[in-house]
C-alpha positions as a Markdown table, in Angstrom:
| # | Residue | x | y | z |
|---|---|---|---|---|
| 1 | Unk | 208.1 | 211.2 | 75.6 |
| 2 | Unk | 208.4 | 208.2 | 74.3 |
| 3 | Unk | 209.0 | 206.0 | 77.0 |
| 4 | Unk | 205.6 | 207.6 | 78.5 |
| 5 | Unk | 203.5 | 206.2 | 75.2 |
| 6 | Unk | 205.2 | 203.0 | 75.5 |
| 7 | Unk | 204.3 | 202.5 | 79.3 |
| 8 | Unk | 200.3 | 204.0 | 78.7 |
| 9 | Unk | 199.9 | 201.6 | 75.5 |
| 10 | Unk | 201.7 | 198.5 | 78.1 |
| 11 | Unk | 198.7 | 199.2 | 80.7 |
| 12 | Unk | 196.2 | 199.8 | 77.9 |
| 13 | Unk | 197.0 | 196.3 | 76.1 |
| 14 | Unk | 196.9 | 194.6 | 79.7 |
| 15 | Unk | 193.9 | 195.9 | 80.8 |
| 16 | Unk | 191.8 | 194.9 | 77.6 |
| 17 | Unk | 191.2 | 191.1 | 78.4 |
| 18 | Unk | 189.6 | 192.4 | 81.5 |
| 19 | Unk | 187.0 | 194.0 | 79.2 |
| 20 | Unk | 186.3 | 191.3 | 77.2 |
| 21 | Unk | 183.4 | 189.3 | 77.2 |
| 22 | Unk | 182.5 | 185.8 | 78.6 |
| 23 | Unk | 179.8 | 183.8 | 78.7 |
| 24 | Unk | 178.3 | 180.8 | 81.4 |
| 25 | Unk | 175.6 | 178.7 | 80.7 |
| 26 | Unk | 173.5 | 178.0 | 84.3 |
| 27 | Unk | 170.4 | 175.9 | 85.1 |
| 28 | Unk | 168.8 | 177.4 | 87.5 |
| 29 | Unk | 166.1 | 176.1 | 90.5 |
| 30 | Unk | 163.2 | 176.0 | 87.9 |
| 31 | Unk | 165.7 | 173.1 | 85.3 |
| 32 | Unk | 165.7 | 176.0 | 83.2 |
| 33 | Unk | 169.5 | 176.5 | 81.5 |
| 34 | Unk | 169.9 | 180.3 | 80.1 |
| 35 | Unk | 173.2 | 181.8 | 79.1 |
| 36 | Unk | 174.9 | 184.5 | 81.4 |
| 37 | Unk | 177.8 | 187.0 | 81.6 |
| 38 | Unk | 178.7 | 186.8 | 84.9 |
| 39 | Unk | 179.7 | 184.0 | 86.8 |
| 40 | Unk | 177.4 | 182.5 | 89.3 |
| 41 | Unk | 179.0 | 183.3 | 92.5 |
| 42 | Unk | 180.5 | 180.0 | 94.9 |
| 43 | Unk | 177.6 | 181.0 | 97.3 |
| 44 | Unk | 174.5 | 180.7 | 95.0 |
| 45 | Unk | 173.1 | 177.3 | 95.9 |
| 46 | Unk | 170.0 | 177.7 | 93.5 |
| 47 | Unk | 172.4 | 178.3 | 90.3 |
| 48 | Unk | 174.4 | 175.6 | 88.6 |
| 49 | Unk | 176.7 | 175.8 | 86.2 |
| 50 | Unk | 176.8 | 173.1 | 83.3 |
| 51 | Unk | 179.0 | 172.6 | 80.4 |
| 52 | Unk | 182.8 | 174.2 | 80.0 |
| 53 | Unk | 183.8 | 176.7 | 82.4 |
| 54 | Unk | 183.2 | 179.7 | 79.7 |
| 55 | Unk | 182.7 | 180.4 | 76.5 |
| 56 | Unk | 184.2 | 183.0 | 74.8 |
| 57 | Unk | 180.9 | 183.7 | 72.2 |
| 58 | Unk | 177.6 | 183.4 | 72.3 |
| 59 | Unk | 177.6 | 181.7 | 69.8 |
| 60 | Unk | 179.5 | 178.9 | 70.9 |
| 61 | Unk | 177.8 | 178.6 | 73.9 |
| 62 | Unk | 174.2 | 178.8 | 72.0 |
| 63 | Unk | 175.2 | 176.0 | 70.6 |
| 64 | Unk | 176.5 | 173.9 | 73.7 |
| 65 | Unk | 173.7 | 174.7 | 75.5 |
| 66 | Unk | 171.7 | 172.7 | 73.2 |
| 67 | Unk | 173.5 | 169.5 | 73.8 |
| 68 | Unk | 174.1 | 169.9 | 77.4 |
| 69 | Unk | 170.8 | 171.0 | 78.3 |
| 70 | Unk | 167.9 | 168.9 | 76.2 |
């Protein structure tokens, strides 16, 4: 039994940073830069991404957006 709680709490605590939140900030055709979830895909030509790769908050990203996109 308890090798079967051990393996179900292995995939749980594996599978949680899939769930977890990130955030992108994009400038899109218009020069407008708004902040995301997903990832612009490698095939949108109208979206750019600008500033680091991904943030983990909101917050963090609220605030790089306003240096990175004045």
């Amino acid at each position: 039994m308890y090798k079967y709680v051990l393996a179900a709490a292995l995939i749980v605590g594996s599978a949680l940073p899939a769930f977890a939140e990130s955030f992108y900030i994009v400038r899109g055709p218009d020069k407008k830069c708004m902040i995301v979830d997903v990832a612009p895909g490698a095939t949108e030509t109208t979206v750019t991404r600008v500033g680091k790769n991904l943030y983990v908050t909101r917050e963090e990203a609220d605030a790089d957006m306003a240096v990175v996109c004045k």
